[in-house]
GUGU-61906 format. One record per atom (N, C-alpha, C): residue number from 1; x, y, z; residue in one letter; atom name. Coordinates in steps of 0.001 Angstrom, whole numbers, plus 500000, padded with zeros to 6 digits. Layout:
N
> NUM / X / Y / Z / A / CA
...
//
This chain:
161
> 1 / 500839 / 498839 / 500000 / X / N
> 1 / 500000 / 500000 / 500000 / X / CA
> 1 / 500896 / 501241 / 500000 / X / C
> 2 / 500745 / 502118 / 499196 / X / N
> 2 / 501631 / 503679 / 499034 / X / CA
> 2 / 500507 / 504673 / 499727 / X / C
> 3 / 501320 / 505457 / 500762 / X / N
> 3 / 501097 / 506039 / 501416 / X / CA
> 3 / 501408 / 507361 / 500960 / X / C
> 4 / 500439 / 508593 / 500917 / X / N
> 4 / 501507 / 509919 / 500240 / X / CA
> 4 / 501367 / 510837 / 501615 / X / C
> 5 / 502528 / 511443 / 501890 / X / N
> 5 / 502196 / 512490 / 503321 / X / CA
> 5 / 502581 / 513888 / 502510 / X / C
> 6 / 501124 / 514098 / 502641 / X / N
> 6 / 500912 / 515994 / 501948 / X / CA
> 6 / 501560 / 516707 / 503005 / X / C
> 7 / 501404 / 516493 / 503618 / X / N
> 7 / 502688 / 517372 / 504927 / X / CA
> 7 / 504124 / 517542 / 504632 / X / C
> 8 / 504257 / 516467 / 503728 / X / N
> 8 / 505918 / 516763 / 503897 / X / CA
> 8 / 506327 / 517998 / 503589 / X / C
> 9 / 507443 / 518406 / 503790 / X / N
> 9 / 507959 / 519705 / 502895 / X / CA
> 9 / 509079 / 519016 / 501724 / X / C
> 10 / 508725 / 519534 / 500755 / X / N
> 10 / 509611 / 519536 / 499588 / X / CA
> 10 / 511207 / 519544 / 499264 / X / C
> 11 / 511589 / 518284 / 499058 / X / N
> 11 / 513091 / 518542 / 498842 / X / CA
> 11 / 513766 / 519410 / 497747 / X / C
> 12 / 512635 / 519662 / 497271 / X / N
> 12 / 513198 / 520391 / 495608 / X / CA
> 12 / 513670 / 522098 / 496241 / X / C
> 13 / 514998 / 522695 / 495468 / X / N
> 13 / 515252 / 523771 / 496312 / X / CA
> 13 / 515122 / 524792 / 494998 / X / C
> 14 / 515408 / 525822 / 495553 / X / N
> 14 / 515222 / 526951 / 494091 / X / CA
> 14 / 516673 / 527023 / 493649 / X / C
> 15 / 516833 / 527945 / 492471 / X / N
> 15 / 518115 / 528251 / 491833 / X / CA
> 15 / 518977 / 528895 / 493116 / X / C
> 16 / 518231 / 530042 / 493777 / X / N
> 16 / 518988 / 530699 / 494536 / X / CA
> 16 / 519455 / 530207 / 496214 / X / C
> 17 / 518850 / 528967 / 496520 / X / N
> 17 / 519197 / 528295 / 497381 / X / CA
> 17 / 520208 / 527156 / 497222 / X / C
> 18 / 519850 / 526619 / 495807 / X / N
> 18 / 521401 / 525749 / 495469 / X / CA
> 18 / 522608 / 526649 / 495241 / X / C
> 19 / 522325 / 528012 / 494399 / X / N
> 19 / 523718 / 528511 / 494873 / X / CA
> 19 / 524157 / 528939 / 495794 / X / C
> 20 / 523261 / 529501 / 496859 / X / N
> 20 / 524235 / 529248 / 498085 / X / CA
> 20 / 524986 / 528493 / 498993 / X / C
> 21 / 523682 / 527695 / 498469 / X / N
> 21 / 524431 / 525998 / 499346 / X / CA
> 21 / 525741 / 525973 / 499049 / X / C
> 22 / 526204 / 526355 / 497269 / X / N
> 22 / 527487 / 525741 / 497209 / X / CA
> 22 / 528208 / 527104 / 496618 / X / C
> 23 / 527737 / 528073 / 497003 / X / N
> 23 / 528801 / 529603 / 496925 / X / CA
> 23 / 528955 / 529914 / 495305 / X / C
> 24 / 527968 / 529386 / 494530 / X / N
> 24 / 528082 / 529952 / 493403 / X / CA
> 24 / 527199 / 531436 / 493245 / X / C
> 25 / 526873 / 531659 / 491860 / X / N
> 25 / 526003 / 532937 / 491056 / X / CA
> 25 / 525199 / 532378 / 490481 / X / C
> 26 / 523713 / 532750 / 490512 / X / N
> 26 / 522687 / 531727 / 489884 / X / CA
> 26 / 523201 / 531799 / 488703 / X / C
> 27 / 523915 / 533061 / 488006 / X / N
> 27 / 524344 / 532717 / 486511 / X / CA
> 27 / 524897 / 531438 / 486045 / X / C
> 28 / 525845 / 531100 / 487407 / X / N
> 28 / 526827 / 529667 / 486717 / X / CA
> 28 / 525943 / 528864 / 486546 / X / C
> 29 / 525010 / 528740 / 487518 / X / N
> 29 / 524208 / 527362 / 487380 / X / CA
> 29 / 522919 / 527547 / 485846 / X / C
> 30 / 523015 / 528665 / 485634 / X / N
> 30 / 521740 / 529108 / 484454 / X / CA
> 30 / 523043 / 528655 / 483128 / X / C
> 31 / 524438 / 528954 / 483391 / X / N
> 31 / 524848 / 528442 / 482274 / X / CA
> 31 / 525510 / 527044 / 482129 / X / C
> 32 / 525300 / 526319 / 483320 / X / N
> 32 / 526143 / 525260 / 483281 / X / CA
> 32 / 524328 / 524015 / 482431 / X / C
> 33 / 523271 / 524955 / 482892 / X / N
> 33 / 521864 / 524218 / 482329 / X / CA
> 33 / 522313 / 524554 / 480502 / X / C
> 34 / 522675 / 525364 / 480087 / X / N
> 34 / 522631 / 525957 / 478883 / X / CA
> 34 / 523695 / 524860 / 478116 / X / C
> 35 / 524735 / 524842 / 478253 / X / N
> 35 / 525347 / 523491 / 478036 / X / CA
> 35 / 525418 / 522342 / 478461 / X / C
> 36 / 524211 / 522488 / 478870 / X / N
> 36 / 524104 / 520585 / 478951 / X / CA
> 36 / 524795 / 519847 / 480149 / X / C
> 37 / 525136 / 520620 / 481426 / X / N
> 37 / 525463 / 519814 / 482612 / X / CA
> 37 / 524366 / 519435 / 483369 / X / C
> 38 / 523224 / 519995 / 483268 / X / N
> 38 / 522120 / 520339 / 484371 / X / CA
> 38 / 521116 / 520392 / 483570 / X / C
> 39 / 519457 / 519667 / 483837 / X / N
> 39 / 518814 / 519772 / 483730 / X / CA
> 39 / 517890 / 519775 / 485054 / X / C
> 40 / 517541 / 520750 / 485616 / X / N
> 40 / 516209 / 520970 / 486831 / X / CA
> 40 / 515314 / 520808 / 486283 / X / C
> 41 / 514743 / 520234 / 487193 / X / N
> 41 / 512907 / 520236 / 487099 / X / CA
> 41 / 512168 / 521567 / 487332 / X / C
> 42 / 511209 / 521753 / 486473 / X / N
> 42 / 510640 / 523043 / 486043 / X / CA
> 42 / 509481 / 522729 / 487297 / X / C
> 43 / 508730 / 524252 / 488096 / X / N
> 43 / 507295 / 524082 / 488786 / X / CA
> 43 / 506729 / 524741 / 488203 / X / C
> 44 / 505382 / 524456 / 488142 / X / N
> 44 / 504049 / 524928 / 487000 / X / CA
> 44 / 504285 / 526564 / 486752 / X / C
> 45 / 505092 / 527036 / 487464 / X / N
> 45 / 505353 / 528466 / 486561 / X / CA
> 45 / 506907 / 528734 / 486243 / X / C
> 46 / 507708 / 527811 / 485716 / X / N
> 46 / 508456 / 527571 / 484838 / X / CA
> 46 / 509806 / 527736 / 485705 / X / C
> 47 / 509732 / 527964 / 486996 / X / N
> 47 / 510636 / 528117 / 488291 / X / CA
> 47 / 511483 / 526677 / 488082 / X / C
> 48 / 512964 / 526799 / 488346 / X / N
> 48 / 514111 / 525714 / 488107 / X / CA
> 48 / 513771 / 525171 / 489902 / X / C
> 49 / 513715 / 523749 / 489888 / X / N
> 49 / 513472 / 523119 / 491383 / X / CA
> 49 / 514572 / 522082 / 491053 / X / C
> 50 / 515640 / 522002 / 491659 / X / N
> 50 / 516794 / 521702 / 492070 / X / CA
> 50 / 516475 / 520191 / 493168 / X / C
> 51 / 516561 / 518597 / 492410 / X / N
> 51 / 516346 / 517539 / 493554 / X / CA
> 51 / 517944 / 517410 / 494423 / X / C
> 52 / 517912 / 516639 / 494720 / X / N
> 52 / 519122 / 515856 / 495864 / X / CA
> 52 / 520322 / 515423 / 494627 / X / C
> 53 / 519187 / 514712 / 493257 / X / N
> 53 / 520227 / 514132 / 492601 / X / CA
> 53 / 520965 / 515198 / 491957 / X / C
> 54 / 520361 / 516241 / 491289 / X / N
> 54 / 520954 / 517963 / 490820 / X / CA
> 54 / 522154 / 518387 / 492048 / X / C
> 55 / 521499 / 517924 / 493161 / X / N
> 55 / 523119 / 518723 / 494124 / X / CA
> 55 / 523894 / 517851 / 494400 / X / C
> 56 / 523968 / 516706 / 493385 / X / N
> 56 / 524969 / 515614 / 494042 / X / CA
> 56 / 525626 / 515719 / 492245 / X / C
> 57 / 524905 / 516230 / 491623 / X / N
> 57 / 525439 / 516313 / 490363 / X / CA
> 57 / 526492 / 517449 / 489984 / X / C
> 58 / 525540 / 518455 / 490607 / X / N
> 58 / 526813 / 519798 / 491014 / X / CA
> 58 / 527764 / 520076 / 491449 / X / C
> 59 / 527706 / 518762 / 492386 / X / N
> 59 / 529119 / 518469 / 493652 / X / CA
> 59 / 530228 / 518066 / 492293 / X / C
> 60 / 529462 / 517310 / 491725 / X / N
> 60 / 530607 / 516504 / 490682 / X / CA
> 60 / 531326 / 517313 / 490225 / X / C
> 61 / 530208 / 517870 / 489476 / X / N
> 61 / 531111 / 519329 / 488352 / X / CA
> 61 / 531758 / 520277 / 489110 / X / C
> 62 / 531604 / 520620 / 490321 / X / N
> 62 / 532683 / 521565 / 491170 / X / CA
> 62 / 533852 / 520650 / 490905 / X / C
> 63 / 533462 / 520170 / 491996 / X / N
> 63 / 534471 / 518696 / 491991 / X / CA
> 63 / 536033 / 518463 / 490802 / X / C
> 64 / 535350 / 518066 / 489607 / X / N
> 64 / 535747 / 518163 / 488582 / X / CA
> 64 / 536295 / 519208 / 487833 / X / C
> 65 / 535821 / 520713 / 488216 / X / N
> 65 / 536532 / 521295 / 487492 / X / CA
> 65 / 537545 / 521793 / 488703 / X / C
> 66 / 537955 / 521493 / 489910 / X / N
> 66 / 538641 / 522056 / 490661 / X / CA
> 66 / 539926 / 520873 / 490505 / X / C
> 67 / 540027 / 519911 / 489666 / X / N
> 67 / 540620 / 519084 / 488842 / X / CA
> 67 / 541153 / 519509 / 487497 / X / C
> 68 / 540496 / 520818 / 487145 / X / N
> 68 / 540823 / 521040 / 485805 / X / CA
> 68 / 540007 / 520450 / 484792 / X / C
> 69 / 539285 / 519606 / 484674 / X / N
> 69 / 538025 / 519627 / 483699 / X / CA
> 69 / 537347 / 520946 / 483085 / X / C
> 70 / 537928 / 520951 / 482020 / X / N
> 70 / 536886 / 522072 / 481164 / X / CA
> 70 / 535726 / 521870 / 480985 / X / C
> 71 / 534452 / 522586 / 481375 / X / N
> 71 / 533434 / 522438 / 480912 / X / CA
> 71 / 532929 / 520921 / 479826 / X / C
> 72 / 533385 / 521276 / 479076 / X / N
> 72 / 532999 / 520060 / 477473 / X / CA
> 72 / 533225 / 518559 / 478214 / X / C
> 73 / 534597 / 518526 / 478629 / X / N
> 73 / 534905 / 517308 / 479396 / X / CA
> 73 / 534127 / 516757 / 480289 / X / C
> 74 / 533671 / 517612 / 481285 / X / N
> 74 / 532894 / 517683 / 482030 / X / CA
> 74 / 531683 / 517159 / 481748 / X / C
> 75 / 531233 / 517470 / 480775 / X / N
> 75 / 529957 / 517346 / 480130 / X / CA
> 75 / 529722 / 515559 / 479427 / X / C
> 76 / 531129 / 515214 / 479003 / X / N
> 76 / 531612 / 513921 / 478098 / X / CA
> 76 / 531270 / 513382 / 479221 / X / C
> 77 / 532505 / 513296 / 480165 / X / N
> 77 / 532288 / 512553 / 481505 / X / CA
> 77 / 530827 / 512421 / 482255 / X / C
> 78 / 529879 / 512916 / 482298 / X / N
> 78 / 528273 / 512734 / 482442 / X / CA
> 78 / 527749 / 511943 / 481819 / X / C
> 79 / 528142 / 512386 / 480789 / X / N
> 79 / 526549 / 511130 / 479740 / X / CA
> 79 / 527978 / 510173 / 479276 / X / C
> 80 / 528616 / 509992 / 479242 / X / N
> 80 / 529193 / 509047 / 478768 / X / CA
> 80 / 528587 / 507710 / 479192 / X / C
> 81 / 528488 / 507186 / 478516 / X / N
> 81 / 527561 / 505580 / 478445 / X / CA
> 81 / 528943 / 503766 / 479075 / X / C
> 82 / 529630 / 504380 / 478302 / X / N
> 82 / 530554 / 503426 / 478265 / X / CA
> 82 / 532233 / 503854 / 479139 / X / C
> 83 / 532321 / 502917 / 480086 / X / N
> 83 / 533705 / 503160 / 480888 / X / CA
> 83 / 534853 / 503744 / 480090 / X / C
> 84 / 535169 / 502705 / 479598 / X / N
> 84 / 536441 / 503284 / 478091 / X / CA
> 84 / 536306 / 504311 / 478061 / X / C
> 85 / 535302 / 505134 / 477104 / X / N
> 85 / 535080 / 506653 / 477206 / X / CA
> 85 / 535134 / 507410 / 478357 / X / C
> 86 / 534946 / 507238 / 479597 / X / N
> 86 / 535062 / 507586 / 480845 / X / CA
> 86 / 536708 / 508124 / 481264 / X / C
> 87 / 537333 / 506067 / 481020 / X / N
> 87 / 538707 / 506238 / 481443 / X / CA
> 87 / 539381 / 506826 / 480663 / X / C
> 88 / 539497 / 507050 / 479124 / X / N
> 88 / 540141 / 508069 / 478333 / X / CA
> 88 / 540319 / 509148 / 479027 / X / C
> 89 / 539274 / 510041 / 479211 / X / N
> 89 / 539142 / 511451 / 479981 / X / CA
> 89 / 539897 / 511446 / 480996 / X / C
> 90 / 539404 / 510262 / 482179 / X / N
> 90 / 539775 / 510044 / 483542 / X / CA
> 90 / 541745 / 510230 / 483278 / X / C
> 91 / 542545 / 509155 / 482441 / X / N
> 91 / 543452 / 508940 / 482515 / X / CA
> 91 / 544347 / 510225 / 481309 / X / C
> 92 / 543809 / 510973 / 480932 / X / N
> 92 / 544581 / 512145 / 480597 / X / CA
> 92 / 544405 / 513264 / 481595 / X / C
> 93 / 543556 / 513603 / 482284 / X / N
> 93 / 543411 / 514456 / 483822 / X / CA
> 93 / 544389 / 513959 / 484377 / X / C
> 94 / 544513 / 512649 / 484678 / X / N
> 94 / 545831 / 512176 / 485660 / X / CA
> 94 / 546449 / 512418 / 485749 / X / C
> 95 / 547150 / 511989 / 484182 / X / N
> 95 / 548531 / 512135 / 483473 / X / CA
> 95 / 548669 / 514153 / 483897 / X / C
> 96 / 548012 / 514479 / 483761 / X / N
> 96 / 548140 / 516310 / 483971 / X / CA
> 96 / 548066 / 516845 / 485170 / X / C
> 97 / 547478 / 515896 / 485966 / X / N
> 97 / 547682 / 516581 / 487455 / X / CA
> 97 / 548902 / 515652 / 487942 / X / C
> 98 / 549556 / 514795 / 487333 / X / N
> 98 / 551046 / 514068 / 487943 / X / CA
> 98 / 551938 / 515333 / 487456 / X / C
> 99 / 551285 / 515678 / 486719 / X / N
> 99 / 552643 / 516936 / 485841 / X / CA
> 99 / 552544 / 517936 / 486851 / X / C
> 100 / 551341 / 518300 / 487469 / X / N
> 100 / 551262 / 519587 / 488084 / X / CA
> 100 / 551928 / 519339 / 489237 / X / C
> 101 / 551756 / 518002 / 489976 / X / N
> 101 / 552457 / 517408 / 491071 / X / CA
> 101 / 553611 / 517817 / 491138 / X / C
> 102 / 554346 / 517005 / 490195 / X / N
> 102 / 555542 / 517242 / 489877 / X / CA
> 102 / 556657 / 518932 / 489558 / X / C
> 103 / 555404 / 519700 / 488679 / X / N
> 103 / 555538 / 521191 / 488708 / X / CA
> 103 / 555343 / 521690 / 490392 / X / C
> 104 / 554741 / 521434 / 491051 / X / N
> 104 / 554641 / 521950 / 492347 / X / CA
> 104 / 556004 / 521790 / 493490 / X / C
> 105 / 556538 / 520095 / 492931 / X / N
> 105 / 557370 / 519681 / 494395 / X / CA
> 105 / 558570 / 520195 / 493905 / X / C
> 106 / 558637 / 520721 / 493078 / X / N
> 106 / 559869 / 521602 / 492031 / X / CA
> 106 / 560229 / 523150 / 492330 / X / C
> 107 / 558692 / 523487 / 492570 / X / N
> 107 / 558670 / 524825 / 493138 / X / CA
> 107 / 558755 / 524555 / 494287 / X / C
> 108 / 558179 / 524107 / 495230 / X / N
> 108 / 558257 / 523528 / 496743 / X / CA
> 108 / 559878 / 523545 / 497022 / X / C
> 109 / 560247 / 522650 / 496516 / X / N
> 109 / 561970 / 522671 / 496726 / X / CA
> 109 / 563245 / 523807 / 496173 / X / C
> 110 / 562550 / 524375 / 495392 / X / N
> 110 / 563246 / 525794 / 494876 / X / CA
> 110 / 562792 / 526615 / 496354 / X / C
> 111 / 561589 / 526831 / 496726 / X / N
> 111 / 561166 / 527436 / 497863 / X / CA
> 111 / 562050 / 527347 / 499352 / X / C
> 112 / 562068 / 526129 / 499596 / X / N
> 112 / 562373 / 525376 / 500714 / X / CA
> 112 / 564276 / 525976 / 500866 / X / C
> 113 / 564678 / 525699 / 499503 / X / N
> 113 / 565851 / 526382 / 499299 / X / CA
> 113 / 566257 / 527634 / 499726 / X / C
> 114 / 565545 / 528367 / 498758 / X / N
> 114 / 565469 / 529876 / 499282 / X / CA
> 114 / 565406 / 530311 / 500717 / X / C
> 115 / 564297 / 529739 / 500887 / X / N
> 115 / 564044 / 529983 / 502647 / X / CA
> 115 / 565224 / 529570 / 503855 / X / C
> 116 / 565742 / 528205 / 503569 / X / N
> 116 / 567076 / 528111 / 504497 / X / CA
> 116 / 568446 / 528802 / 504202 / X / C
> 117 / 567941 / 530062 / 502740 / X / N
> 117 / 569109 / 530783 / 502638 / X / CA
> 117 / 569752 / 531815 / 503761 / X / C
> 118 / 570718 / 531931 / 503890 / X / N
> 118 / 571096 / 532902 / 504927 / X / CA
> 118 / 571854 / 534429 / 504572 / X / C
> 119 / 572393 / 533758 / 503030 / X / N
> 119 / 573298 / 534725 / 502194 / X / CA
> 119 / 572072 / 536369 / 502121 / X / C
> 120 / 572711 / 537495 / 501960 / X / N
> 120 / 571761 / 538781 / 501933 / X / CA
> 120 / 571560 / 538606 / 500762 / X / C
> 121 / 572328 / 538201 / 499703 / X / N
> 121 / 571664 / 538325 / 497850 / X / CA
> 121 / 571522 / 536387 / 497652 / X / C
> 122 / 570423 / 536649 / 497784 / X / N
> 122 / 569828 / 535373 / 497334 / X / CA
> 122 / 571253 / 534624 / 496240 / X / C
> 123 / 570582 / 535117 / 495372 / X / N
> 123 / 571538 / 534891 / 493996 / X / CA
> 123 / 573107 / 534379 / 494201 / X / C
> 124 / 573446 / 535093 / 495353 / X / N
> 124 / 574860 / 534746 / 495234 / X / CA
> 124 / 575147 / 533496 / 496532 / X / C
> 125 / 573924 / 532808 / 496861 / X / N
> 125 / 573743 / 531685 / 497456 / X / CA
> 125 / 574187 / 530164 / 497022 / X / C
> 126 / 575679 / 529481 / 497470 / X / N
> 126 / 576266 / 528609 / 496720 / X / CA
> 126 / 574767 / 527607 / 496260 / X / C
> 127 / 573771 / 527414 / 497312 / X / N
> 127 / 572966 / 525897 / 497012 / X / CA
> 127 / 571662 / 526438 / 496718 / X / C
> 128 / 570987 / 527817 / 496347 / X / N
> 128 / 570293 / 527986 / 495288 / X / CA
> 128 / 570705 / 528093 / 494582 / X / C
> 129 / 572338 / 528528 / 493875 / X / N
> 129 / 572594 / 528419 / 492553 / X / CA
> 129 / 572520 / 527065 / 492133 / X / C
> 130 / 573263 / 526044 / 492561 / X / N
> 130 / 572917 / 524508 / 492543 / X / CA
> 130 / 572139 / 524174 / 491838 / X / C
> 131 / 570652 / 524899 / 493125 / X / N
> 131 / 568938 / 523815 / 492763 / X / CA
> 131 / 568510 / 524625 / 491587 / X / C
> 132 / 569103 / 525952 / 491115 / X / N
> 132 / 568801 / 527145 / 489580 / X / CA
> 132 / 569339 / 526258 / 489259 / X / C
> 133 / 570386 / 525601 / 488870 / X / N
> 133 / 571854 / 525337 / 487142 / X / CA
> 133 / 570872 / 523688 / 487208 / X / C
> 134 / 570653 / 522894 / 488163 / X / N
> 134 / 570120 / 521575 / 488358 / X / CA
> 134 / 568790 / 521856 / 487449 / X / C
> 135 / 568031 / 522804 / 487454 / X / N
> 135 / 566775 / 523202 / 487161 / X / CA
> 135 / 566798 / 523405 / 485561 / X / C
> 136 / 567900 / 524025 / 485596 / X / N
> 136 / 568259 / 524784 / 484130 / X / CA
> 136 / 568812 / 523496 / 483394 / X / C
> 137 / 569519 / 522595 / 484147 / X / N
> 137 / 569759 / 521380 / 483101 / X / CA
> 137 / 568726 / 520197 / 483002 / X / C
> 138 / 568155 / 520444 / 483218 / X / N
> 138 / 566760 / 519590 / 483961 / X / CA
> 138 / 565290 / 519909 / 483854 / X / C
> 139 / 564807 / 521049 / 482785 / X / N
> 139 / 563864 / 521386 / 482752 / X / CA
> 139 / 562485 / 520229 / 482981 / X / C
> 140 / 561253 / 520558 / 483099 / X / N
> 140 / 560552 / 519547 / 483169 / X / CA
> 140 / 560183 / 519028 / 481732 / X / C
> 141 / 560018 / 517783 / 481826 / X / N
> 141 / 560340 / 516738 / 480856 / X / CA
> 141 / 559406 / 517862 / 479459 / X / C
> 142 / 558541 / 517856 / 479793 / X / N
> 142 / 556872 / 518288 / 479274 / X / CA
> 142 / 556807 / 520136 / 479169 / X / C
> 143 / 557109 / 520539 / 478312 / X / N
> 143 / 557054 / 522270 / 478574 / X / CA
> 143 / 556034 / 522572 / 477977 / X / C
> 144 / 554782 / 522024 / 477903 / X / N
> 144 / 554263 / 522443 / 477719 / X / CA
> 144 / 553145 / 521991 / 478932 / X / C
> 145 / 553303 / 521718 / 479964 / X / N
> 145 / 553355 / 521432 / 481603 / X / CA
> 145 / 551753 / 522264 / 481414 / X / C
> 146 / 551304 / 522071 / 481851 / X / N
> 146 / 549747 / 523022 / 482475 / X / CA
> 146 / 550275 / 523747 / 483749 / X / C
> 147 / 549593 / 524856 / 484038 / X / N
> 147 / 549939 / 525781 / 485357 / X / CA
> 147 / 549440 / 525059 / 486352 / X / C
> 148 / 549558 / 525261 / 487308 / X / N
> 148 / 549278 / 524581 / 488483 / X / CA
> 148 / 547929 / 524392 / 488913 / X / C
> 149 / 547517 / 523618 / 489128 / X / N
> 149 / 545698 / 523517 / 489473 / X / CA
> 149 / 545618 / 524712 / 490024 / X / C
> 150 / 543893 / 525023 / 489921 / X / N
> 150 / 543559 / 526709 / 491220 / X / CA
> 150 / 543357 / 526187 / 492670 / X / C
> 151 / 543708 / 527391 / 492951 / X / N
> 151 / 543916 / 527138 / 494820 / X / CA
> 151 / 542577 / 526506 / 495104 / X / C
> 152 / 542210 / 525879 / 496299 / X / N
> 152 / 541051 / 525666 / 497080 / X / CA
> 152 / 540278 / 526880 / 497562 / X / C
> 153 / 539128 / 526646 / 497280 / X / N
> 153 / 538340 / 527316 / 497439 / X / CA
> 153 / 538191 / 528275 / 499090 / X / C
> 154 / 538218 / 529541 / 498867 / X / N
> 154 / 538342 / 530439 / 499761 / X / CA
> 154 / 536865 / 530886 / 500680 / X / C
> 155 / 536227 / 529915 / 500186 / X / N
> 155 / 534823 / 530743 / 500764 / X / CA
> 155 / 533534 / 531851 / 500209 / X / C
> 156 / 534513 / 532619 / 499204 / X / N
> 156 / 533702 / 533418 / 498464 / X / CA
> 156 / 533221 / 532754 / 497123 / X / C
> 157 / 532406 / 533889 / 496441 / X / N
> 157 / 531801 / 533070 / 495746 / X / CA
> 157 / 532047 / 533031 / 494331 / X / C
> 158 / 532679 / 531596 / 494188 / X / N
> 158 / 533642 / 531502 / 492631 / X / CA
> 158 / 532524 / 531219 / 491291 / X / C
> 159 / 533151 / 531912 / 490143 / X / N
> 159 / 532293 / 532413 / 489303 / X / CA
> 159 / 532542 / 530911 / 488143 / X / C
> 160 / 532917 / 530070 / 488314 / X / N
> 160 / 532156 / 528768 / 487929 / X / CA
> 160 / 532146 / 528649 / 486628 / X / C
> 161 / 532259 / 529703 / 485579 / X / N
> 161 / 531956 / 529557 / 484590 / X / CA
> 161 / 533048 / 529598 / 482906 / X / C
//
């Protein structure tokens, strides 16, 4: 026997309550619907109602592009039907955030350098010149390297788009 309780209150949320939930601009979410990440459910006066599965879908695409997923990718990776197509995507992101890894513990250790310098001109520091000429003979494999993923999210509200 199905039981319906007219009492409940509604899980469906509006545009402007899912973006706060997750610190966006209703714009991102009006354009992330426009290309095809998002489809909401419409209420009888044409109002976007946002379910559980829409904010678990949104999580993704944050998610994902704080990975570096462009939009389009983003979009592949959703409807993609078949794993293969999945892991293609999946395993070139990888391959690009091992690079960024790698671009980071590079700067990290150029850093780390600097900082236990004691010399007043950097430059004329015997073991940052070292980890410079080591660097300089040693570029990273890949120059055409991607910049470093974007920082983690600060709280305010990132424009998503």
């Amino acid at each position: 026997m199905l039981r319906l309780n007219v009492h409940m209150k509604s899980t469906e949320l509006t545009i402007g309550e899912v973006a706060d939930r997750f610190g966006l601009a209703t714009h991102v979410l009006r354009h992330w619907e426009s290309v095809g990440l998002l489809a909401p459910a419409r209420s009888a006066a044409s109002r976007r109602r946002y379910s559980a599965d829409d904010l678990i879908r949104i999580a993704v695409i944050l998610q994902a592009k704080e990975i570096g997923f462009p939009l389009g990718d983003i979009r592949e990776l959703l409807t993609a039907r078949e794993p293969g197509q999945r892991a293609g995507l999946l395993q070139r992101r990888r391959a690009e955030v091992t690079a960024w890894i790698a671009a980071a513990q590079a700067s990290l250790e150029m850093l780390d350098c600097a900082l236990a310098c004691t010399h007043d001109d950097l430059a004329a520091c015997p073991h940052f010149q070292a980890a410079v000429t080591a660097r300089v003979k040693h570029p990273p494999a890949d120059p055409s390297t991607p910049p470093a993923p974007p920082a983690p999210p600060t709280g305010r509200r990132r424009s998503g788009t």
